[in-house]
C-alpha positions as CSV (number, residue, x, y, z in Angstrom):
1,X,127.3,119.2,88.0
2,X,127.4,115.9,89.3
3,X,127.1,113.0,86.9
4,X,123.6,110.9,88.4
5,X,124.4,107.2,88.6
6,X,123.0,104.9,85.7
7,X,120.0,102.5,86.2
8,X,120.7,98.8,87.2
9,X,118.2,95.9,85.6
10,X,116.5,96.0,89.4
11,X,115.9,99.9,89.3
12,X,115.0,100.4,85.8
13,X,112.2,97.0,85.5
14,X,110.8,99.0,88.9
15,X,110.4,101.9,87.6
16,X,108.1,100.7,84.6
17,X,107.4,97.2,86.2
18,X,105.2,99.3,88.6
19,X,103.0,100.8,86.1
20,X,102.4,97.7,83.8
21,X,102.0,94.9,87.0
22,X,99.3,97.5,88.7
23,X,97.5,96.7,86.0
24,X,96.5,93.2,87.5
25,X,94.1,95.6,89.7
26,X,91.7,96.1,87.2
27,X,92.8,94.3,84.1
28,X,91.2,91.5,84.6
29,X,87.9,92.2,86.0
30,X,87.9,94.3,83.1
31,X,88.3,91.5,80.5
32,X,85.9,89.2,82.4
33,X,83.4,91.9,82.0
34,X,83.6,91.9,78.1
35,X,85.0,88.3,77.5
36,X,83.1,86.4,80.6
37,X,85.0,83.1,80.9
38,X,87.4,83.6,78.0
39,X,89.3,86.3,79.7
40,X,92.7,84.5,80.3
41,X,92.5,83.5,76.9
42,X,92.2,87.1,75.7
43,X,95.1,87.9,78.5
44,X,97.6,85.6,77.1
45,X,96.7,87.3,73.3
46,X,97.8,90.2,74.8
47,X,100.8,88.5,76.5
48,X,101.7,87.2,72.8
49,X,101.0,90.8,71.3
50,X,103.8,92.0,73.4
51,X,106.2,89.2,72.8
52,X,106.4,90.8,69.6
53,X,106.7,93.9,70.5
54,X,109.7,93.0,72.8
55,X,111.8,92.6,69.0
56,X,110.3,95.6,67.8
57,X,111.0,97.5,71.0
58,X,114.8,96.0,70.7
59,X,115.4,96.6,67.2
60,X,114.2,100.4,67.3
61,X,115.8,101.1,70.8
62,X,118.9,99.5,70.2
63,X,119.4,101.2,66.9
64,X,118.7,104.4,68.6
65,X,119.7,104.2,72.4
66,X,118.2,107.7,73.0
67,X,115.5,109.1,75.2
68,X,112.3,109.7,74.1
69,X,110.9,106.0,72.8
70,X,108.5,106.6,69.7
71,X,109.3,110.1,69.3
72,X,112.9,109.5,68.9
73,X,112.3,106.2,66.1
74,X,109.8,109.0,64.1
75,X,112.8,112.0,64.6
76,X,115.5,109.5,62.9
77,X,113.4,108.1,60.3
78,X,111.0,110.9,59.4
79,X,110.4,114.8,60.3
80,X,109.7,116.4,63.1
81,X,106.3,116.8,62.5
82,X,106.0,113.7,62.6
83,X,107.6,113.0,65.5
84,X,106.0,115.8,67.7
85,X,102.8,114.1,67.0
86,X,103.8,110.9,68.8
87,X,105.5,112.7,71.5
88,X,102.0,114.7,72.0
89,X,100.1,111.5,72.4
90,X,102.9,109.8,74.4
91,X,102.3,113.0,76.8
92,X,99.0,112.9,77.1
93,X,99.3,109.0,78.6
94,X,102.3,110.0,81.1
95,X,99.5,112.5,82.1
96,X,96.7,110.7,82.3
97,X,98.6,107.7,83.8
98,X,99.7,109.9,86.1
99,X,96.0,110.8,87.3
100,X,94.2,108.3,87.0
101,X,96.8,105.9,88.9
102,X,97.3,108.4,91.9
103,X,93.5,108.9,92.3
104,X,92.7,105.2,91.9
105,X,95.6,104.8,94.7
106,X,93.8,107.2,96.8
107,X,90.5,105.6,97.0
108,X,92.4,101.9,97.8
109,X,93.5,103.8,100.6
110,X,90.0,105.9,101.8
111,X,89.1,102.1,101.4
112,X,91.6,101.4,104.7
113,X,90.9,105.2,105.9
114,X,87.6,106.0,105.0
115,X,88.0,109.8,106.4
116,X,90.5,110.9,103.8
117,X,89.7,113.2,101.4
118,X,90.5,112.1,97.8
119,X,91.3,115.3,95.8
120,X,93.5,116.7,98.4
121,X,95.0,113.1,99.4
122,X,95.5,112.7,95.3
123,X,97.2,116.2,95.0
124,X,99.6,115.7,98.0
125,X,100.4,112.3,96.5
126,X,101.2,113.7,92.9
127,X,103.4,116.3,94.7
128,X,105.2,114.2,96.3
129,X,106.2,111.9,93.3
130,X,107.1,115.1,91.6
131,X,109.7,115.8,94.3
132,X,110.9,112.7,94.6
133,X,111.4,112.6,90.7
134,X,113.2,116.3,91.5
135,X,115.9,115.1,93.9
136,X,116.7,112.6,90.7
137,X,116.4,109.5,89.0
138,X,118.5,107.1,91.3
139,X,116.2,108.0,94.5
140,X,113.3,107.7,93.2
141,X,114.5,103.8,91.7
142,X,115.0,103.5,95.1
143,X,111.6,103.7,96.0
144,X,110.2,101.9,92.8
145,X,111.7,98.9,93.7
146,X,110.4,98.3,97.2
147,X,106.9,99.3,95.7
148,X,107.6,96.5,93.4
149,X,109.3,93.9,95.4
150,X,106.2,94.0,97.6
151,X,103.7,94.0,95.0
152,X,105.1,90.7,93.8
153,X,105.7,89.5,97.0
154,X,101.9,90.3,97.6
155,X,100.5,88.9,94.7
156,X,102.6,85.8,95.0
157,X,101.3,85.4,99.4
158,X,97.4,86.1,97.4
159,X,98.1,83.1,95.0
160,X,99.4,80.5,97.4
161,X,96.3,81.3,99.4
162,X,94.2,80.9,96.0
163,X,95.8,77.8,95.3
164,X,95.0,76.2,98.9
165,X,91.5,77.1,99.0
166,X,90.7,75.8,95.5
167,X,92.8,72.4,96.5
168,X,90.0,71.6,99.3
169,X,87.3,73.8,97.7
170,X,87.8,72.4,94.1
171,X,87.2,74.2,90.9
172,X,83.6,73.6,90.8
173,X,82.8,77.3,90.2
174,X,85.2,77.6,87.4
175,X,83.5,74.5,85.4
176,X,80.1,76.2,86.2
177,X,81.4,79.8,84.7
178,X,82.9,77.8,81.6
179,X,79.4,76.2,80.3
180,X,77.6,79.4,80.8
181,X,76.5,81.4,77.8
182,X,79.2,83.3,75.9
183,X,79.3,87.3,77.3
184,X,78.9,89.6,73.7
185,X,76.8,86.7,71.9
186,X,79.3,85.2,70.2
187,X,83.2,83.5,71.2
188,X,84.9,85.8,68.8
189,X,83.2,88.6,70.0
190,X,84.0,87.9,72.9
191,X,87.7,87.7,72.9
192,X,87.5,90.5,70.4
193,X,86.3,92.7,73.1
194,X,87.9,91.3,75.6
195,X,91.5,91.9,74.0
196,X,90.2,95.3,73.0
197,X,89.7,96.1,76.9
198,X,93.1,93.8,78.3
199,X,95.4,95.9,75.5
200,X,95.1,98.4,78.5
201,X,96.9,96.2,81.0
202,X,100.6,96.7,79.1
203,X,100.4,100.3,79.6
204,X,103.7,100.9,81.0
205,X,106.0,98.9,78.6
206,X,106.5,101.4,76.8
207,X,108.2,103.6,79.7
208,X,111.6,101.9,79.3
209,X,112.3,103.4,76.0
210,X,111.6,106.7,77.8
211,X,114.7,106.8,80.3
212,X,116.7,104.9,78.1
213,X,119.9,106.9,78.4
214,X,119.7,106.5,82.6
215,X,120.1,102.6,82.2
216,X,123.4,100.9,82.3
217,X,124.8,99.6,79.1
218,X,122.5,96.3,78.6
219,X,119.7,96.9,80.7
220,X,116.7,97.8,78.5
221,X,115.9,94.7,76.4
222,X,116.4,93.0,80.1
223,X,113.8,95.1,81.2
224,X,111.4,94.3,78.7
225,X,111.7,91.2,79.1
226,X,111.1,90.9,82.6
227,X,108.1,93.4,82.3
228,X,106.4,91.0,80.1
229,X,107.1,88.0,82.2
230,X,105.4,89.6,84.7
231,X,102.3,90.4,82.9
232,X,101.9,87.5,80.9
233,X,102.3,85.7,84.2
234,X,100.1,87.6,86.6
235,X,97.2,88.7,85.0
236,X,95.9,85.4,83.0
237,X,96.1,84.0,86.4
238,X,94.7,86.6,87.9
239,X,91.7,85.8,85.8
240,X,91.7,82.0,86.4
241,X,91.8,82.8,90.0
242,X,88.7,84.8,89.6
243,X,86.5,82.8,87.6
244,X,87.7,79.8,89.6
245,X,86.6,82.0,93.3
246,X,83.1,83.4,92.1
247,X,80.1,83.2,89.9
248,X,79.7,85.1,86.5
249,X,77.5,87.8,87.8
250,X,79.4,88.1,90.6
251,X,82.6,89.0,89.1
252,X,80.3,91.4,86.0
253,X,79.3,93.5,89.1
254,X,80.3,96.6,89.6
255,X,81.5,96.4,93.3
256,X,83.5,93.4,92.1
257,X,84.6,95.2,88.9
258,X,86.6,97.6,91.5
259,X,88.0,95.7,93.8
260,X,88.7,92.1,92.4
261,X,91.9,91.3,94.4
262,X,90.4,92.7,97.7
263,X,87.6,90.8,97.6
264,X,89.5,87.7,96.1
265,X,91.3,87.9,99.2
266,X,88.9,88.5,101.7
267,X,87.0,85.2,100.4
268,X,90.5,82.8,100.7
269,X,92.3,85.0,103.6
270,X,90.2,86.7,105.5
271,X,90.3,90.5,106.4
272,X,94.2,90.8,106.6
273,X,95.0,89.5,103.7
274,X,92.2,92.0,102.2
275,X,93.7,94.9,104.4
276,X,97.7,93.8,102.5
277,X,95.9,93.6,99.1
278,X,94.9,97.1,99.9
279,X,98.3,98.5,100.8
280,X,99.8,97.0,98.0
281,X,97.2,98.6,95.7
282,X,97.8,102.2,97.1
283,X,101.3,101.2,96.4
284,X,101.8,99.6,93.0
285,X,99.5,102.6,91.7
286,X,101.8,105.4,93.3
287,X,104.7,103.7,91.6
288,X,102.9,104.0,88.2
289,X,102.7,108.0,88.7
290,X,106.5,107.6,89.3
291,X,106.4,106.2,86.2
292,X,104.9,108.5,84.3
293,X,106.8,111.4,86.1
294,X,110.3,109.4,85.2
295,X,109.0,108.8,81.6
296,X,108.0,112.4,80.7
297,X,110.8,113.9,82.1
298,X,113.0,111.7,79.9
299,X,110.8,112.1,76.5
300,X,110.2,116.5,77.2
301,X,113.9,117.0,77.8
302,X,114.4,114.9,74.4
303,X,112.2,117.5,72.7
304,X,113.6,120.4,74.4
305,X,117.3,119.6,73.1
306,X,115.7,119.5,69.3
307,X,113.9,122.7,70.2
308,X,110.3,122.0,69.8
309,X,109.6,122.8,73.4
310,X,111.5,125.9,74.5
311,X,115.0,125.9,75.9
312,X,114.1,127.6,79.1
313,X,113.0,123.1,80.4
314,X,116.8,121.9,79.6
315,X,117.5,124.0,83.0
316,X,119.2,121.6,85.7
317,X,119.5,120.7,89.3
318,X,122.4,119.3,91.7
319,X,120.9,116.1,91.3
320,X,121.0,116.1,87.4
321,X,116.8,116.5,87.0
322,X,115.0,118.6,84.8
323,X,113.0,119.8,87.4
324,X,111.2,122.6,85.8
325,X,109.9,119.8,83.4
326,X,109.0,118.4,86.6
327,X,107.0,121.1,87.9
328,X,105.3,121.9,85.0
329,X,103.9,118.4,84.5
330,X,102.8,118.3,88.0
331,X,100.6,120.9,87.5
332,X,99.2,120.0,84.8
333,X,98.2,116.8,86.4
334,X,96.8,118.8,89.4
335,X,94.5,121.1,87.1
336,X,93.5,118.0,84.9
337,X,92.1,116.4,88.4
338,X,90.7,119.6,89.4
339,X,89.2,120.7,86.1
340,X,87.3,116.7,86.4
341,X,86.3,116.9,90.2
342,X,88.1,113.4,90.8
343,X,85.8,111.9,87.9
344,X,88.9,111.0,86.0
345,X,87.0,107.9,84.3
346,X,86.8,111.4,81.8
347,X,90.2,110.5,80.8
348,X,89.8,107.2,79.9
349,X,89.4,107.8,76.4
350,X,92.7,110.2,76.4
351,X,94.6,107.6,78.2
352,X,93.1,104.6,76.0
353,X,93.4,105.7,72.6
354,X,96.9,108.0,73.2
355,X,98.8,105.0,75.0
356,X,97.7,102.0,71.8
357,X,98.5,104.7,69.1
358,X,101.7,105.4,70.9
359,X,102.5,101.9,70.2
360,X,101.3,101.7,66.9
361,X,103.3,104.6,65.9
362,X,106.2,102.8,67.5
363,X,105.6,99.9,64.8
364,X,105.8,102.1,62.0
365,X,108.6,103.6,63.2
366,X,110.6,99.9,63.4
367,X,109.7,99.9,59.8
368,X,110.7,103.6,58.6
369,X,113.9,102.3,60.3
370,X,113.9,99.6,57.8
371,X,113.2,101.4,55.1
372,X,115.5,104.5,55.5
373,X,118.3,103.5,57.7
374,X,118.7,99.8,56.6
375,X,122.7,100.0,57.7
376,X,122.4,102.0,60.6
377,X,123.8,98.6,63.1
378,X,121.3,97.4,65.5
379,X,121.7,94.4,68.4
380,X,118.4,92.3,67.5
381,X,115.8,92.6,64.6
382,X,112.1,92.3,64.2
383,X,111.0,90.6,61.7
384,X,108.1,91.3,59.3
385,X,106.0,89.3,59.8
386,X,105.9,89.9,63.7
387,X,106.1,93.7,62.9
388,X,102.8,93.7,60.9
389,X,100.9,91.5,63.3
390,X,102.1,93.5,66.1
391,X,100.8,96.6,64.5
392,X,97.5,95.1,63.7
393,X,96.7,93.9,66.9
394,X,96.9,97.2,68.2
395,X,95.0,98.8,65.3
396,X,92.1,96.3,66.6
397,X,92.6,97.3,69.9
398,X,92.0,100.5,69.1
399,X,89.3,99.6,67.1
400,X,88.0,97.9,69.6
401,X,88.2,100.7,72.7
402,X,86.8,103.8,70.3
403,X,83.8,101.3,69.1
404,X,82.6,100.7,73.5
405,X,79.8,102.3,73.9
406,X,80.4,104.9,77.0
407,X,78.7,104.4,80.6
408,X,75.6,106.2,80.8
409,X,76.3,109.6,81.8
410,X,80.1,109.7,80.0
411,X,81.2,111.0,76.4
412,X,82.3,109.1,74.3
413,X,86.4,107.9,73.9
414,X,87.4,109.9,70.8
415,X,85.4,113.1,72.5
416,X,87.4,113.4,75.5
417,X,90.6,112.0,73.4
418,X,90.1,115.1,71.1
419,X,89.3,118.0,74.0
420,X,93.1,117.3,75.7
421,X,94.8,116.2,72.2
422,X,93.7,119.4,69.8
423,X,95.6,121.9,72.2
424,X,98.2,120.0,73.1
425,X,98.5,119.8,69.3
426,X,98.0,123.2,68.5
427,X,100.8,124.3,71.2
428,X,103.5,121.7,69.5
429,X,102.5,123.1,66.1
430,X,102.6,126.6,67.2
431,X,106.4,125.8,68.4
432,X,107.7,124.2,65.1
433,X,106.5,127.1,63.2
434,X,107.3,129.8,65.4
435,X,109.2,131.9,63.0
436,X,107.0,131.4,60.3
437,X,104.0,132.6,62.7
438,X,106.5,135.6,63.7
439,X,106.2,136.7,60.1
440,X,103.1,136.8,59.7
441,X,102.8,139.1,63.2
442,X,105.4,141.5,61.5
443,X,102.7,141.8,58.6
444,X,99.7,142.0,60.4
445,X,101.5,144.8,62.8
446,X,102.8,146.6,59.3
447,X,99.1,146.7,58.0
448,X,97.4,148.2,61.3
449,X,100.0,150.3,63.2
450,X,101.8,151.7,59.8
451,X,100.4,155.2,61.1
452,X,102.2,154.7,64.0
453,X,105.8,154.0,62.6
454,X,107.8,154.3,65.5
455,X,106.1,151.5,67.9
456,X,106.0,150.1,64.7
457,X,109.7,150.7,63.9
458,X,110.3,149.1,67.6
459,X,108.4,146.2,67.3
460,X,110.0,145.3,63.8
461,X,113.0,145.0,65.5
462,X,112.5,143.1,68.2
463,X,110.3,140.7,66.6
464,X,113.3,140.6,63.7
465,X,115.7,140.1,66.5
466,X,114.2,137.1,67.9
467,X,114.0,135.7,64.8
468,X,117.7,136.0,63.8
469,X,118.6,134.4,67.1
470,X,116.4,131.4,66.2
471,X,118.0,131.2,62.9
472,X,121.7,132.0,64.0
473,X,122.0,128.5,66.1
474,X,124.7,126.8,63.8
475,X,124.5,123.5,62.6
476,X,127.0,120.3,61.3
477,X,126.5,117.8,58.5
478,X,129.6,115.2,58.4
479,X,130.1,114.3,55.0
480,X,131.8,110.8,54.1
481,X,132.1,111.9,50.5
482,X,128.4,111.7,49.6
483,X,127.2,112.2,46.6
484,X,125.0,115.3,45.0
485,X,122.3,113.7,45.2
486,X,122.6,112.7,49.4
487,X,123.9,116.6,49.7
488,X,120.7,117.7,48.0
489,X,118.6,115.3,50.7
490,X,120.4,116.9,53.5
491,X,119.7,120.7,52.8
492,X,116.1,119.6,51.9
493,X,115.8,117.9,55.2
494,X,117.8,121.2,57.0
495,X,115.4,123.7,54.9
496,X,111.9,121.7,56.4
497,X,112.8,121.1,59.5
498,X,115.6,123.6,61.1
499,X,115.7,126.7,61.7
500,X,118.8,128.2,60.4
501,X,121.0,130.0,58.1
502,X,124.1,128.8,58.6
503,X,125.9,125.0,57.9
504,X,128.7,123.5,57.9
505,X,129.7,121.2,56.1
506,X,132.4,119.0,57.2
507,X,134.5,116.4,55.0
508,X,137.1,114.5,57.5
509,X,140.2,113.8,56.1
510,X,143.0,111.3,56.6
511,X,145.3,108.7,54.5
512,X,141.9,106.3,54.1
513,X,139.8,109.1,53.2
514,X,140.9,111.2,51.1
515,X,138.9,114.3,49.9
516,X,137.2,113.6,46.5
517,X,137.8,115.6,43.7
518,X,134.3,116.8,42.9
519,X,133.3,117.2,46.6
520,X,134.0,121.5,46.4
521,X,132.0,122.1,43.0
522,X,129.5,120.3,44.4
523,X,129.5,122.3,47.4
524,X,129.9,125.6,45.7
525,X,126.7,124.5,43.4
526,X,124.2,124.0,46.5
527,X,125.5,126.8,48.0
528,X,124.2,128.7,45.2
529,X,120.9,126.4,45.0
530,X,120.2,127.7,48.5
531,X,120.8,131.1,48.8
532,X,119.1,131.0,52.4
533,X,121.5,129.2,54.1
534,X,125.3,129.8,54.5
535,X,127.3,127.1,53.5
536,X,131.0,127.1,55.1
537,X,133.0,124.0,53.4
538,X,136.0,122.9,56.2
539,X,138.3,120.2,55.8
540,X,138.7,119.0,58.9
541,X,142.5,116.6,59.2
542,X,142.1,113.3,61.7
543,X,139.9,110.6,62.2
544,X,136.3,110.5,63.1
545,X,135.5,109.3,66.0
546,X,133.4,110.7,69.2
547,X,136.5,112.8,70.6
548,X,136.8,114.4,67.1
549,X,132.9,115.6,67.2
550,X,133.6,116.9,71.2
551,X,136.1,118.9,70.2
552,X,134.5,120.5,67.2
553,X,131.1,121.1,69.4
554,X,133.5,122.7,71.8
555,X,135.8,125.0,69.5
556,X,132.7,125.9,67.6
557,X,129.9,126.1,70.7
558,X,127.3,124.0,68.4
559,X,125.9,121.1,70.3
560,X,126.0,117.4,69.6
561,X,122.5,117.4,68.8
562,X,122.6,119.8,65.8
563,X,124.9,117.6,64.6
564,X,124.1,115.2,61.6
565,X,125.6,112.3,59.9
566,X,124.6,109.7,57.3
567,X,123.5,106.0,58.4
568,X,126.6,104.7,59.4
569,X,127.3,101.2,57.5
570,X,128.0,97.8,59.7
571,X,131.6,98.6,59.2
572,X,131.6,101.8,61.1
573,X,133.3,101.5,64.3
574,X,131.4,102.9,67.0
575,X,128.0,102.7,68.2
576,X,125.6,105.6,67.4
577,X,125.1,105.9,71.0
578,X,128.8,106.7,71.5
579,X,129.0,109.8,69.4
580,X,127.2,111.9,71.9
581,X,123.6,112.6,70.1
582,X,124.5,113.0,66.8
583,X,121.5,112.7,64.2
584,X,121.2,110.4,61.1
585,X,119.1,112.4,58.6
586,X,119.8,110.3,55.3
């Protein structure tokens, strides 16, 4: 299979730069509406939110350069359990990114075509981000960055036009707006609210961490911190631009509320500059739904390799694209916009309250890294005071989007959260105690068909056999000389969270590390502590480095991934991303 090219600083700020800079399209009208003429005030709050979140997004991503952003902080630093339930709510975002952005795109362009129909337009336009996410990476990075080029092109032709017209027009408007009675009562209520709502418009950020291992050696803290350059940039202006063009009631509206930029540039520009504004929102929105195709892909194939999702997604193309992760995530985008009628303001409250705990969860994981792999080298560290702020602001957030009060006629945030995030749950749950759950089968079939022993007789095997071949997957622990007591942690982590009978454990031997006397007894003892799994003790002569642990993955067919080591110390010569996926469990 060919090896797909790696993502340049260009390609890889496109591909998430679309999904956070679209948010310029609503993000503002959206804070004016609960922060009135504090909104760029609440906007650059959110711009300093993320500032911190750059460090935290460094430290944990550079520690761990692997696919699958929160999920793989929580898989390092804590259990799978854990980390399935950030990847369930990071998937839940991807998907209703992915909807909402595509239908929003279609009805910028009915707004152009009024004849279009929406739910068909929005289907073909999901489809064909899924195919172009199919035929690989690189292609569609080629597409994300003419989207984005031309959305900051765009914006930047809209502002110079802004500027002009409020240079003969003055800012009369804006000093009117400013005196006018606080929106929510009170200032801090306010920007409370407002911040709340404008947390919204850095969904996307998070993407990068993603589709890590597709960027170039480098690229991802450059990405972040061009991603928030451009929000912290675009959107308080945005919003200084609006209250500076029209009156408070104007801009509360609900016509306004929609279509802010169009109509900010149909007053300074006429109807072509409207008409560009329009194309660039169909744009900038489809490139989001690349986004969120891009994204998922990266994060499902991550859980597929540590089988919680079953093996059958890891399945390959030409182009190097898990395109059966692909398909499967395009349809359930299709049935989600088919199961609302197009109403997808129904999955506002899975998209708000999944995409802020996502980042949340991402803060706690920057301090279980910390905590528990204090050694583990990293490039850049947060520190914690930035980590705790960062955290809270996003707890307020979230505080702040469950506590709206729903548009007349919709349920509330946490009810629609729940009806996607309890099966999606319930499916991931079902997966990490699949052979548990097959046990309990074997009993209930025992207890009714008994009478009938030899279906019964059949079905015991079967059922047995699948088991066995979920348990006979091998798996590696590389032992530096630990201790009985860092043993002991590593067959209580391999007990709760693998599925196996067998381990090796390896001790790597050379001139500098020579094989400590107690190391066997030791062995022999937990061997006899867990009479459920196999222990085979190997000595293994050389030095440890990456080619050591391919060859042993090779002569023994065990993968990379179901391989483990300790935390590495700051004298360990290689970077964890260079030994191939091995896992740090102590």
């Amino acid at each position: 299979m060919k090896k797909h090219e790696k993502l340049s600083v260009l390609a890889s700020t496109a591909i998430c730069g679309n999904d956070i800079s679209s948010s310029v399209l609503y993000v503002s009208a959206l804070a004016i509406a609960f922060a009135g003429q504090y909104a760029w005030v609440t906007l650059l709050i959110v711009s300093l939110v993320l500032f911190l979140f750059r460090k935290i997004y460094g430290e944990v991503v550079g520690a761990l350069p692997l696919n699958g952003g929160a999920y793989n902080a929580l898989l390092n630093t804590t259990s799978k359990s854990m980390a399935s339930f950030a990847a369930t709510l990071t998937l839940l975002s991807y998907m209703a990114t992915a909807v909402i952005s595509a239908n929003e795109a279609i009805h910028y362009l009915h707004h152009l075509i009024p004849g279009i129909p929406v739910i068909i337009a929005t289907i073909l336009l999901l489809t064909f981000f899924g195919v172009l996410t199919i035929g690989g990476v690189s292609e569609s990075a080629k597409v994300a960055i003419g989207i984005f080029l031309f959305h900051l092109a765009s914006f930047a032709l809209l502002s110079i036009f802004i500027i002009y017209f409020l240079l003969h027009s003055g800012i009369g408007i804006f000093i009117e707006n400013w005196h006018l009675p606080t929106t929510g009562g009170s200032i801090i209520n306010a920007i409370f609210l407002g911040f709340a709502a404008s947390m919204l418009g850095v969904s996307g950020f998070e993407s990068s961490a993603n589709f890590v291992e597709d960027q170039q050696k480098g690229v991802f803290p450059k990405t972040l911190k061009n991603m928030w350059i451009v929000v912290s940039v675009i959107n308080p202006l945005a919003a200084l631009f609006a209250l500076a063009l029209f009156a408070m009631p104007l801009l509360q509206s609900d016509a306004y509320q929609n279509t802010l930029l169009i109509e900010m540039a149909s007053h300074v520009g006429g109807n072509w500059l409207a008409i560009l504004i329009a194309i660039d929102a169909f744009l900038v929105l489809s490139g989001a739904v690349l986004t969120s195709f891009v994204g998922v892909s990266g994060l499902l194939e991550r859980m597929a390799l540590d089988r919680i999702l079953p093996q059958y997604f890891l399945k390959k193309n030409k182009k190097g694209s898990s395109y059966r992760i692909t398909i499967v995530f395009l349809l359930l985008t299709i049935s989600v916009l088919l199961i609302t009628n197009g109403n997808v303001k129904l999955l506002a409250g899975v998209y708000t309250i999944s995409f802020l705990s996502v980042m949340a969860l991402f803060g706690i994981g920057n301090i279980l890294l910390k905590v528990k792999r204090a050694s583990l080298p990293r490039p850049e560290k947060a520190s914690w005071f930035a980590i705790l702020v960062a955290i809270s602001a996003v707890v307020f957030a979230l505080i702040g989007n469950v506590s709206m009060e729903p548009k007349e006629g919709l349920p509330s945030n946490v009810s629609v959260f729940l009806e996607y995030f309890i099966p999606s749950i319930i499916f991931i749950s079902i997966m990490l105690n699949r052979t548990l759950l097959l046990k309990v089968l074997l009993k209930i079939i025992h207890s009714v068909f008994d009478p009938f022993r030899k279906a019964v007789l059949n079905t015991d095997k079967k059922l047995l056999s699948i088991i066995d071949k979920i348990n006979s997957q091998e798996f590696v622990f590389f032992t530096k000389g630990d201790n009985l007591a860092n043993l002991n942690q590593v067959m209580m982590y391999i007990s709760k969270n693998e599925h196996t009978k067998k381990l090796k454990l390896v001790f790597v031997s050379n001139a500098d590390n020579k094989l400590p006397k107690t190391l066997k007894k030791e062995v022999d003892f937990l061997d006899r502590e867990y009479p459920e799994i196999a222990i085979d003790f190997i000595i293994e002569e050389g030095q440890f480095t990456p080619k050591l642990i391919k060859n042993l993955s090779e002569r023994w067919n065990i993968p990379i991934n179901f391989m483990f080591i300790g935390s590495p110390g700051d004298r360990f010569p290689y970077k964890i991303e260079e030994l191939g996926g091995v896992r740090l469990i102590i």
